[in-house]
Structure formats: C-alpha cells, structure tokens
Residue frames as a rotation matrix with the C-alpha (Angstrom) as fourth column:
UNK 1
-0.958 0.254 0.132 -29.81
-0.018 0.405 -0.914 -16.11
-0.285 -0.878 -0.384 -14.06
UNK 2
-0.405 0.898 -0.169 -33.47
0.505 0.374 0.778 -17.62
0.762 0.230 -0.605 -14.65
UNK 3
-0.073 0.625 0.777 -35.93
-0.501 -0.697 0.513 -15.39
0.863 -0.352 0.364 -13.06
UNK 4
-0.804 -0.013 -0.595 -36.86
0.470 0.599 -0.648 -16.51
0.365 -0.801 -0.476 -9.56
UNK 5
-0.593 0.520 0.615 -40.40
-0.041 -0.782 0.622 -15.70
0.804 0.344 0.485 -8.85
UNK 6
-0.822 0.090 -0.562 -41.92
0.469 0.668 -0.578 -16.11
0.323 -0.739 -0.592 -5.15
UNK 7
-0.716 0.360 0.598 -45.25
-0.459 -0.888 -0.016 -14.75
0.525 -0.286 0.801 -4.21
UNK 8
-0.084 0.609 -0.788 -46.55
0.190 0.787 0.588 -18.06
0.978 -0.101 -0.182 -2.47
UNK 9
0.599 0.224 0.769 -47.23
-0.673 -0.380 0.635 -18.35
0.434 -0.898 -0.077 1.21
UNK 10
-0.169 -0.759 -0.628 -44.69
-0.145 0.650 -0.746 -20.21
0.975 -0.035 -0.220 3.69
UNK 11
-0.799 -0.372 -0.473 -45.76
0.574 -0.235 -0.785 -20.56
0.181 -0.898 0.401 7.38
UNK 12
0.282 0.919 -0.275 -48.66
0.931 -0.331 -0.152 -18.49
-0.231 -0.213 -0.949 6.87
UNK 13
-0.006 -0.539 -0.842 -46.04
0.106 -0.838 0.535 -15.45
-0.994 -0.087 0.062 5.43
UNK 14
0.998 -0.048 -0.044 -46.25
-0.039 0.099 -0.994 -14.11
0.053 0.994 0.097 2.02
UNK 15
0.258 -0.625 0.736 -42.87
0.932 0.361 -0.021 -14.98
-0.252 0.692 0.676 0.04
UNK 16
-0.062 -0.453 -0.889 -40.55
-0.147 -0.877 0.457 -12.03
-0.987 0.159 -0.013 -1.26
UNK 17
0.996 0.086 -0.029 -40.66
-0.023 -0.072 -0.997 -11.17
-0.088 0.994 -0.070 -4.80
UNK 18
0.128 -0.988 0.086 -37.23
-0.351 0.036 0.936 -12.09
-0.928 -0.150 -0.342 -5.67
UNK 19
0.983 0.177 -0.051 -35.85
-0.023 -0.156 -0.988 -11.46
-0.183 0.972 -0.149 -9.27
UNK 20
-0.083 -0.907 0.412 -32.14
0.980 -0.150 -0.133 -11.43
0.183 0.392 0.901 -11.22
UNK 21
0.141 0.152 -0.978 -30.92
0.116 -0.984 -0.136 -7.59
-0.983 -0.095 -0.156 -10.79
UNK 22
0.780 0.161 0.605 -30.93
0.622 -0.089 -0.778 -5.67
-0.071 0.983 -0.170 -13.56
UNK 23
-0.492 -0.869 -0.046 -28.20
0.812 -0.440 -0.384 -2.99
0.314 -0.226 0.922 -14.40
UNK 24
-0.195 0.432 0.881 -30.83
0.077 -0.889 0.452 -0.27
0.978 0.156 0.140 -14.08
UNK 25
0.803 0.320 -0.502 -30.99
0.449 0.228 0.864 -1.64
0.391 -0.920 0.039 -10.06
UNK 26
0.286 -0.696 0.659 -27.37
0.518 -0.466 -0.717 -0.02
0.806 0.547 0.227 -9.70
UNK 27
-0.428 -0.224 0.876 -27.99
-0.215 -0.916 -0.340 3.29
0.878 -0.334 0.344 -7.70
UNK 28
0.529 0.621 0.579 -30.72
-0.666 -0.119 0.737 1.75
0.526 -0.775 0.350 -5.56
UNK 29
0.744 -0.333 -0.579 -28.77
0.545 0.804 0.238 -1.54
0.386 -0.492 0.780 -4.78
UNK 30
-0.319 -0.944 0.083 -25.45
0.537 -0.252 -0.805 0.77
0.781 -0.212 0.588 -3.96
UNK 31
-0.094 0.399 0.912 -27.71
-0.479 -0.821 0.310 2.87
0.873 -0.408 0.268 -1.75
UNK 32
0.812 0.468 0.348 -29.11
-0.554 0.433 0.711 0.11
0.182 -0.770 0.611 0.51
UNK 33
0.311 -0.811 -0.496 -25.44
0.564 0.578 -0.590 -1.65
0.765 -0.096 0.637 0.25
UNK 34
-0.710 -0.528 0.466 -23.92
0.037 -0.689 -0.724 1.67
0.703 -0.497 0.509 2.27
UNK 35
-0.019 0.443 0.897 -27.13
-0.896 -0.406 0.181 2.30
0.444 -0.800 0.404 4.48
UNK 36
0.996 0.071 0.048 -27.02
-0.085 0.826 0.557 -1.71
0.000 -0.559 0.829 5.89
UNK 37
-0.080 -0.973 -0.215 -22.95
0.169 0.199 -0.965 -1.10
0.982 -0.113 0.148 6.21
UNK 38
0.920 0.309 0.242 -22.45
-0.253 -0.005 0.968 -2.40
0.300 -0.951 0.074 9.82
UNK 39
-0.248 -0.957 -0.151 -19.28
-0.830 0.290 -0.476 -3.92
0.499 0.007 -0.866 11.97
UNK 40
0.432 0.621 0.654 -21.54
-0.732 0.665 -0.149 -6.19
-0.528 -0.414 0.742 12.56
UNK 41
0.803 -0.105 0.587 -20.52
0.466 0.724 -0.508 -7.97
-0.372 0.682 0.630 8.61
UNK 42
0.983 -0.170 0.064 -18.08
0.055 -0.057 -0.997 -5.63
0.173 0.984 -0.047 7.10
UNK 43
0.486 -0.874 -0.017 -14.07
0.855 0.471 0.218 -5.96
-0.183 -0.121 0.976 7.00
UNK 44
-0.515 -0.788 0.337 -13.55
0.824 -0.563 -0.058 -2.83
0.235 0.248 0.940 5.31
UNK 45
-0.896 0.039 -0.441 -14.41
0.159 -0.902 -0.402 1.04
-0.414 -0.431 0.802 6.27
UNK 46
0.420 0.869 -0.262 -17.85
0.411 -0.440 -0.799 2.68
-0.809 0.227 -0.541 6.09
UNK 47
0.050 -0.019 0.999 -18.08
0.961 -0.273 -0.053 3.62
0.273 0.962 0.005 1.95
UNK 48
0.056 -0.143 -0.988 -17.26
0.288 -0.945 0.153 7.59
-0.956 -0.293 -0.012 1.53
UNK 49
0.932 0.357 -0.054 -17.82
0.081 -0.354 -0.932 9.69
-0.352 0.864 -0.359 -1.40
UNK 50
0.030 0.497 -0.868 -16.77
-0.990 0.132 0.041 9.32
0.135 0.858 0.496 -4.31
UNK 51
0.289 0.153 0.945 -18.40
-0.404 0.914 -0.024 5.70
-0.868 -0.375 0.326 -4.33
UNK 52
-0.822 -0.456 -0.340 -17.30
-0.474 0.220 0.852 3.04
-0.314 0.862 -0.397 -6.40
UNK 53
-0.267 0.737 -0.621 -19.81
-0.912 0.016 0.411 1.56
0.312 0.676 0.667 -8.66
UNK 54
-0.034 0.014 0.999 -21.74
-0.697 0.716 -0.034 -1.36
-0.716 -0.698 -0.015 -7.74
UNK 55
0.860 -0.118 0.497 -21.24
0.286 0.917 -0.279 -3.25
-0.422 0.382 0.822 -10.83
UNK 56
-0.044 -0.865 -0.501 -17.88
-0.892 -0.192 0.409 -3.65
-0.450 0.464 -0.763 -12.54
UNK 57
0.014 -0.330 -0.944 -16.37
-0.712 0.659 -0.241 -6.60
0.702 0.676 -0.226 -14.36
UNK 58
-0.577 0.146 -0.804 -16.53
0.469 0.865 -0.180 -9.06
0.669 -0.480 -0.567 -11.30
UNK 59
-0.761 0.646 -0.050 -19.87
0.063 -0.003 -0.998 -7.57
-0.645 -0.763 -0.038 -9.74
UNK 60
-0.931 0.363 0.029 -22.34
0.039 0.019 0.999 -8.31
0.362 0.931 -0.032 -12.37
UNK 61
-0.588 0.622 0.517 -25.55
-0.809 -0.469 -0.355 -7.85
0.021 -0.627 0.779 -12.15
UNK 62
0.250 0.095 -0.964 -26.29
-0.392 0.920 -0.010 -11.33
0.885 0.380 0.267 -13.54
UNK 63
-0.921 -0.389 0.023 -24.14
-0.177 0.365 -0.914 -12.20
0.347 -0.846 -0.405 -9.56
UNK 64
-0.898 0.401 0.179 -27.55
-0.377 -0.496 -0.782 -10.67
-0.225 -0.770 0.597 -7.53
UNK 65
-0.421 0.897 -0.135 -30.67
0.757 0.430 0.491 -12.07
0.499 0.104 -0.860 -6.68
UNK 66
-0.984 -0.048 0.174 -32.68
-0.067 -0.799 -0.597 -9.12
0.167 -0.599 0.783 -5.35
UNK 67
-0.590 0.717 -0.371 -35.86
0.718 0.257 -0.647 -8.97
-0.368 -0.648 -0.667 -2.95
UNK 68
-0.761 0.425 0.491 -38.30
-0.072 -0.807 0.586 -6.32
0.645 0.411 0.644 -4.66
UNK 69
-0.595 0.764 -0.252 -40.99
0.460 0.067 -0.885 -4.94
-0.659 -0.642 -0.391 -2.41
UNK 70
-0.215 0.838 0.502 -44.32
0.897 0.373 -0.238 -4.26
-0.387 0.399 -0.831 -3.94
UNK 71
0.714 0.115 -0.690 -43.49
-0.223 -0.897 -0.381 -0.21
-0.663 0.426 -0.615 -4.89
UNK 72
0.946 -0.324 0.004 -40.04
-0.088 -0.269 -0.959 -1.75
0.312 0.907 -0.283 -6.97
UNK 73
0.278 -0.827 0.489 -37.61
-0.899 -0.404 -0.172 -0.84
0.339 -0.391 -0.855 -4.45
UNK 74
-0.040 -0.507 -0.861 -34.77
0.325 0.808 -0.491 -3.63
0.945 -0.300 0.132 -3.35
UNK 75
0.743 0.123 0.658 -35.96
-0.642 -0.147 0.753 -4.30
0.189 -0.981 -0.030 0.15
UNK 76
0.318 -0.903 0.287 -32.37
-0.391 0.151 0.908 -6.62
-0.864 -0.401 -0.305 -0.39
UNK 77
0.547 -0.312 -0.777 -29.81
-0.674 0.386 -0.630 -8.69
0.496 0.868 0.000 -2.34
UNK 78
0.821 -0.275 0.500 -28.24
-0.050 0.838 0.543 -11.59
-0.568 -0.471 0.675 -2.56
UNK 79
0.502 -0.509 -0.699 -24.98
-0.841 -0.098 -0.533 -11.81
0.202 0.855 -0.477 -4.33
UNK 80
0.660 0.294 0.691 -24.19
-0.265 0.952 -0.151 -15.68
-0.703 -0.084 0.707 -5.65
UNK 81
0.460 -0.636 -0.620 -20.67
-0.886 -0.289 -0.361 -16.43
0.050 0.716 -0.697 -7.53
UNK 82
0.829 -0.361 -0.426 -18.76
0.321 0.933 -0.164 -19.24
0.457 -0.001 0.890 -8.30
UNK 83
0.813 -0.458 -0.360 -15.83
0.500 0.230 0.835 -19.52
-0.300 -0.859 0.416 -5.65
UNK 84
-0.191 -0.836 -0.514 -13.08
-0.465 -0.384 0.797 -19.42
-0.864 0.392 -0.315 -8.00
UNK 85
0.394 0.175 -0.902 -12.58
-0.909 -0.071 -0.410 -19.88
-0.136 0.982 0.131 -11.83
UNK 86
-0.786 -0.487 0.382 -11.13
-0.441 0.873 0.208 -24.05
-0.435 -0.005 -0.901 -11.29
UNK 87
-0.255 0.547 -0.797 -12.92
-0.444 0.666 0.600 -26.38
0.859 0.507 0.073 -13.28
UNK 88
-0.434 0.237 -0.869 -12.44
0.622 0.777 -0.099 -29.04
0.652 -0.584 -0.484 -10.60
UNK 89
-0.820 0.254 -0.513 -14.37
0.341 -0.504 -0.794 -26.29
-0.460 -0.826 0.326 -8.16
UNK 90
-0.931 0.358 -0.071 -16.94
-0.359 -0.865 0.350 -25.56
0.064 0.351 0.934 -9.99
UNK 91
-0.216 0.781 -0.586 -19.74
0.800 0.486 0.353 -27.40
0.560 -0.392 -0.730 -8.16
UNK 92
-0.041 0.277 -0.960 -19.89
0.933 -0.334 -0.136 -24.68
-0.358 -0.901 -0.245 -5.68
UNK 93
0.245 0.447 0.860 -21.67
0.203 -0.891 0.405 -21.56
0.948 0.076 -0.309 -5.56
UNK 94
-0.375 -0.823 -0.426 -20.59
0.745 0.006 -0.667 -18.93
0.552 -0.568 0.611 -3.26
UNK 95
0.621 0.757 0.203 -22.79
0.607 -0.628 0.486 -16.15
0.496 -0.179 -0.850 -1.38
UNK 96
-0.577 -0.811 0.096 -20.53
0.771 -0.580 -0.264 -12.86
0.270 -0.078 0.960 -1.51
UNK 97
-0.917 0.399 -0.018 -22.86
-0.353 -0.831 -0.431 -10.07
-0.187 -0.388 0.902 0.35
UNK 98
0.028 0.996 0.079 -26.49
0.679 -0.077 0.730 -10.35
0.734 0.033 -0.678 1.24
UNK 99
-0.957 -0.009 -0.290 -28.09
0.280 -0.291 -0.915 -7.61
-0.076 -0.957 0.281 2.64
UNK 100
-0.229 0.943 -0.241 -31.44
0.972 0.235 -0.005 -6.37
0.052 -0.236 -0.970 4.28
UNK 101
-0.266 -0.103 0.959 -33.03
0.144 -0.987 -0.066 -2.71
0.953 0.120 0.277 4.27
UNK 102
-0.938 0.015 -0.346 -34.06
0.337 0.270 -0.902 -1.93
0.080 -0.963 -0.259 7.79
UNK 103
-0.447 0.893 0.048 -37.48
-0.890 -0.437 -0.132 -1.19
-0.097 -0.102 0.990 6.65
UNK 104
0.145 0.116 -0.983 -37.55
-0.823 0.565 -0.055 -4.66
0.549 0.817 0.177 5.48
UNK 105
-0.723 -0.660 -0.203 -36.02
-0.464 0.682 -0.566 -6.49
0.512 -0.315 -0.799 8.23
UNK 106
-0.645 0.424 0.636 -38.06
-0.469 0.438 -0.767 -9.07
-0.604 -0.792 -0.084 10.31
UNK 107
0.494 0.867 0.065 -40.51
-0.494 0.341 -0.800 -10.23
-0.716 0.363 0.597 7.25
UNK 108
0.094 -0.288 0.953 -38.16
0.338 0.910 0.242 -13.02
-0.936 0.299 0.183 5.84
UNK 109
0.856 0.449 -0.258 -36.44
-0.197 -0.179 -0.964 -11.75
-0.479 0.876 -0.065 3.66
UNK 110
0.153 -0.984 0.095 -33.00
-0.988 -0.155 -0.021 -12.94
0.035 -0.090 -0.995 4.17
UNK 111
-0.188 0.059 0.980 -34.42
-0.230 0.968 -0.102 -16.22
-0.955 -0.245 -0.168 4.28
UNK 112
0.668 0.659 0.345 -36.07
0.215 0.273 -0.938 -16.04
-0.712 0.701 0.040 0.89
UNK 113
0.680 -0.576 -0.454 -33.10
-0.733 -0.510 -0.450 -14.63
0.027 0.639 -0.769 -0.48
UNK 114
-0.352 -0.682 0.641 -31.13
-0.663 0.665 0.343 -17.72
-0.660 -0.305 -0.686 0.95
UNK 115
-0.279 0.306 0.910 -33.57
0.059 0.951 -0.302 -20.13
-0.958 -0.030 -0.284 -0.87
UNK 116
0.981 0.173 0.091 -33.79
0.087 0.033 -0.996 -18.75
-0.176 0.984 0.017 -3.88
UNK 117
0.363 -0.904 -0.224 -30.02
-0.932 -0.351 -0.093 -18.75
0.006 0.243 -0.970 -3.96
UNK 118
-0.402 -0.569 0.718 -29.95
-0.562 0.772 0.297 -22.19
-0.723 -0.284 -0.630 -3.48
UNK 119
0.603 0.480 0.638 -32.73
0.555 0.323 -0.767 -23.07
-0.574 0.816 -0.071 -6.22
UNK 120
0.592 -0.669 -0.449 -29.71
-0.805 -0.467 -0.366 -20.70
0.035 0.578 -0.815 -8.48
UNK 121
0.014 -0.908 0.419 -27.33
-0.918 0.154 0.365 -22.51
-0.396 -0.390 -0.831 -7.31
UNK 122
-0.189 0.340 0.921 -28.90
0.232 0.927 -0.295 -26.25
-0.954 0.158 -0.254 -8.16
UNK 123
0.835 0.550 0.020 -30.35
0.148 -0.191 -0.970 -24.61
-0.530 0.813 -0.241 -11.52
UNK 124
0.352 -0.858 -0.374 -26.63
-0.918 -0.238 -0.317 -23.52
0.183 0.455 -0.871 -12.37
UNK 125
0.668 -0.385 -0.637 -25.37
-0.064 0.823 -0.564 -26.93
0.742 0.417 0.525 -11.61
UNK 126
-0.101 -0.335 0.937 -24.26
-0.660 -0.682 -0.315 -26.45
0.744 -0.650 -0.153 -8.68
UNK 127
0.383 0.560 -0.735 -24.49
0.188 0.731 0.656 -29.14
0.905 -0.389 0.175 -5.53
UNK 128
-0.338 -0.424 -0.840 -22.61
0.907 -0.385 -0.171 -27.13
-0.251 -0.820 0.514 -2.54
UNK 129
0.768 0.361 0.529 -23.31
0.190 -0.917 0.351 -23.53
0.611 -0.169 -0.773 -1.12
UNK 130
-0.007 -0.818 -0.575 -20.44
0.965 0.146 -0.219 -21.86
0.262 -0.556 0.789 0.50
UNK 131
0.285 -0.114 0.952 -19.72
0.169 -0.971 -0.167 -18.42
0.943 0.209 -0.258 2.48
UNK 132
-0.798 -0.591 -0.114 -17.75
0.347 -0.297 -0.890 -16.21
0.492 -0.750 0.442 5.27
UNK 133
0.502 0.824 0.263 -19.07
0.356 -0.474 0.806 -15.17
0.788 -0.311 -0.531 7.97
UNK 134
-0.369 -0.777 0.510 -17.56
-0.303 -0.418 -0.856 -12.97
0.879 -0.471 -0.081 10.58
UNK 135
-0.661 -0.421 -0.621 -17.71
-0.029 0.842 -0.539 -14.49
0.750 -0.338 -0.568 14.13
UNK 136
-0.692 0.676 -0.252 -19.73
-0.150 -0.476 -0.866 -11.83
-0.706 -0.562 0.431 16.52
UNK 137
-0.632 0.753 -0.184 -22.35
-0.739 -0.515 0.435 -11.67
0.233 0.411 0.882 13.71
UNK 138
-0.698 0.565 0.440 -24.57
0.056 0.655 -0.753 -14.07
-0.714 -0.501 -0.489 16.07
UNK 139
0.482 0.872 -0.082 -27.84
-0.362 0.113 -0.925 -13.28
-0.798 0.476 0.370 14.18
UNK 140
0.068 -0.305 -0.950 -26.26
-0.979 0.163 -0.122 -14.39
0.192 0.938 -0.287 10.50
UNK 141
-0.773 -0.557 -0.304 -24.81
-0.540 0.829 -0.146 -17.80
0.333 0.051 -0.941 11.84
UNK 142
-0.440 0.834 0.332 -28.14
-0.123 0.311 -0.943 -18.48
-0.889 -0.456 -0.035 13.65
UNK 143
0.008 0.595 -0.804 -29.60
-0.466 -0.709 -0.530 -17.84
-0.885 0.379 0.272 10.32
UNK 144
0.074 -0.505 -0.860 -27.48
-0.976 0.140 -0.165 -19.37
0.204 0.852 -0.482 8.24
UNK 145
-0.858 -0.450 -0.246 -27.53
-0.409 0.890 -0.201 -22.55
0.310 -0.072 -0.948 10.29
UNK 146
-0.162 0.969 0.189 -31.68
-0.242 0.146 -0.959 -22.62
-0.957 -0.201 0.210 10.31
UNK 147
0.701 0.256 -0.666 -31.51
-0.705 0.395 -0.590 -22.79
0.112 0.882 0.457 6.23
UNK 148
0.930 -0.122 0.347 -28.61
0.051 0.977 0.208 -26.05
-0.364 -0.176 0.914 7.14
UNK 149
0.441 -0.888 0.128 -25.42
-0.349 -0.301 -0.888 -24.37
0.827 0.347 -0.442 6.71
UNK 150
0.821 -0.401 -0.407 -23.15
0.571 0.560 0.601 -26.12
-0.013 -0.725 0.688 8.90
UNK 151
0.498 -0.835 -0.233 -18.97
-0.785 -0.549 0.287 -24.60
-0.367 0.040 -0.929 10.20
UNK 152
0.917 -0.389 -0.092 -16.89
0.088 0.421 -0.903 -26.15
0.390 0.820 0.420 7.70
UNK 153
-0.232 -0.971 0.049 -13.72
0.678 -0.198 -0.708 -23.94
0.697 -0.131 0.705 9.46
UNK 154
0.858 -0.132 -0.496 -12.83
0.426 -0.357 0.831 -21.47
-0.287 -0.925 -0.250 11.82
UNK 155
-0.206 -0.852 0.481 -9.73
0.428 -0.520 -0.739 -18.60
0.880 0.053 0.472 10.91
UNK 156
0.732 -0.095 -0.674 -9.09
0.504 -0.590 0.631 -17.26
-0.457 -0.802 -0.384 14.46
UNK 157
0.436 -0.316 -0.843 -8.66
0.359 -0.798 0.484 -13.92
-0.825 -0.514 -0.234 14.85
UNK 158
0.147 -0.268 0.952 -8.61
0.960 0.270 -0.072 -13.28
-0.238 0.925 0.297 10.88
UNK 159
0.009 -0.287 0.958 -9.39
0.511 -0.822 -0.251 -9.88
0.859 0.492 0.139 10.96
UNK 160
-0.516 -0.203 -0.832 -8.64
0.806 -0.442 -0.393 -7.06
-0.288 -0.874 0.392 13.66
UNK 161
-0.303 0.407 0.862 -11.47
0.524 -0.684 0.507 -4.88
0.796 0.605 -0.006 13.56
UNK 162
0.214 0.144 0.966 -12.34
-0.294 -0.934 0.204 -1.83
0.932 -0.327 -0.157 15.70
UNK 163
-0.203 -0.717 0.667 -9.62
-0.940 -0.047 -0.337 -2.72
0.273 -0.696 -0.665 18.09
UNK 164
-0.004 -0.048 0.999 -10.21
-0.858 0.513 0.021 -6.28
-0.514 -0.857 -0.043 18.06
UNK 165
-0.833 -0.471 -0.291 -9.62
-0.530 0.525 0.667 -9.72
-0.162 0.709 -0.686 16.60
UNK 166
0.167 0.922 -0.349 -12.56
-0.941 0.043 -0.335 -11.19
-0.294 0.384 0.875 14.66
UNK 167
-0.459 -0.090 0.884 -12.81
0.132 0.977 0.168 -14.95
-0.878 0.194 -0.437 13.95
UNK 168
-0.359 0.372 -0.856 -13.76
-0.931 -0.074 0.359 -16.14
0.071 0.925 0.373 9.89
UNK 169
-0.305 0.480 0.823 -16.13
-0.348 0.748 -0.565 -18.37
-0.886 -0.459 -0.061 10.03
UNK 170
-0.845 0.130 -0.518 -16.59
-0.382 0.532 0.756 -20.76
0.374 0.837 -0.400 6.61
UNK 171
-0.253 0.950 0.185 -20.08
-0.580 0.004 -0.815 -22.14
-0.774 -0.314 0.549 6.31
UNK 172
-0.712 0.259 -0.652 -21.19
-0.633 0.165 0.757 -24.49
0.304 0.952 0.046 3.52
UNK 173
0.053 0.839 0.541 -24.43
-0.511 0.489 -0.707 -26.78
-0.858 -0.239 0.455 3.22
UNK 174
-0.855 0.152 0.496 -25.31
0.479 0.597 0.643 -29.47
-0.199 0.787 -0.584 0.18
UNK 175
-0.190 0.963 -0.192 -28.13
-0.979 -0.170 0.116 -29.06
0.079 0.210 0.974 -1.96
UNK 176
-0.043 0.729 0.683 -30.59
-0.284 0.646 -0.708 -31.57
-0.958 -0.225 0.179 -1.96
C-alpha cells in the first residue's frame, strides 16, 4: 500500500494522519480492536485471553490503513481486502473492520479512513467498494451512506445475536 498522507483541512477540520500499518503497529492495533469491541458491529464474542494475533497470513498489515494521532498512537484502522481471490472479481475492494478509539471519536476520523480507502482502492485498480454491515448499527449506515455507499442487499435475520435476529446489510458505492 502507497503511503496515504492527510494533514490538509476539510470543512474547516484538520485531516487525520493516515498511513499503511506497519507490523510493529500489532499490539497497539489489537488493543484498540478489543477496547472498540461492541454488539453494536461484532458477530462474534468479546476477545478473551489468550488473544489471537492481529496479523496472520490473511490479516496483513499491508490490509490496514491506520489513523495516527499526533503522539503515534492508532486513534483507528481501516482494514481494505480484495473480496475474494476470482480474477473476474477483482475490481472490488472490500472494507473488513474499521474501527475508532473513543478518545478519537467525533473528529472525523472514520470518515478519513473511508476516503483514504477509497483513494487505495482506485490506486490498486480497483472501481467498486464493498462491505457488511449489521442492521441496528444506525450510526455506521448513516455514515457509510454520507461517503455514497448505497444497500446493494439485505440478509434478514442473518445473525442471532444477544437473543435476537440481526439483519446483514451489503453496502457498495463506485469510485469516481
């Protein structure tokens, strides 16, 4: 991934620094993955010790765009993959996990992480954006359909989570 460097002004708001992770981002990016675990986004159980690693063989760190705030620390991430491994699919970039620290939250930074995922996405060759989104998570879809993600689908009642059925919600947008 080509750096991604943002420190302009948008709106009158400074721009996140927003960079490729590195492997050495690891411990901090698994930290803030578990402290922004919500049933708000997640399908599977709150993480417990012993954690697995956040990179492996299909979580590279090459996947993640991460927000850096101005001491180093990932105030988030963005994590940006091709769908599946089809030629004939490989226009589309996918956005598997973004999250936000909650020191972090309210100064656009989930937004800047969207848009530089879409300048990735266009730079990789890329001419669709695609991702899940779980139904109740009102703020995300609000979000996600301000940067021009449109519903593509609808899985009712995909997953059954703390005693109830959850709708998947598909999302994709063109690039420009």
């Amino acid at each position: 991934m080509a750096p991604i460097l943002h420190r302009d002004t948008v709106s009158g708001m400074t721009t996140p620094h927003i960079r490729p992770a590195r492997p050495e981002d690891a411990a901090a990016l698994a930290r803030l993955d578990r402290d922004t675990w919500s049933p708000l986004h997640a399908v599977q159980p709150r993480p417990q010790p012993p954690y697995d690693p956040f990179f492996d063989s299909t979580h590279r760190p090459g996947d993640f765009l991460v927000a850096e705030a101005e001491d180093g620390r990932p105030d988030g991430y963005l994590r940006l993959v091709p769908p599946t491994r089809l030629a004939c699919n490989r226009h589309v970039r996918q956005i598997q996990g973004l999250a936000v620290a909650e020191r972090a939250r309210g100064r656009g930074i989930a937004r800047a992480l969207l848009r530089a995922a879409f300048e990735e996405a266009a730079r990789q060759g890329a001419t669709r954006v695609t991702l899940r989104v779980l139904g109740h998570n009102k703020p995300a879809r609000r979000l996600y359909a301000s940067e021009g993600f449109v519903v593509e689908g609808v899985l009712p009642g995909e997953f059954f989570l703390d005693g109830r059925y959850v709708d998947d919600v598909l999302m994709g947008r063109v690039l420009a």
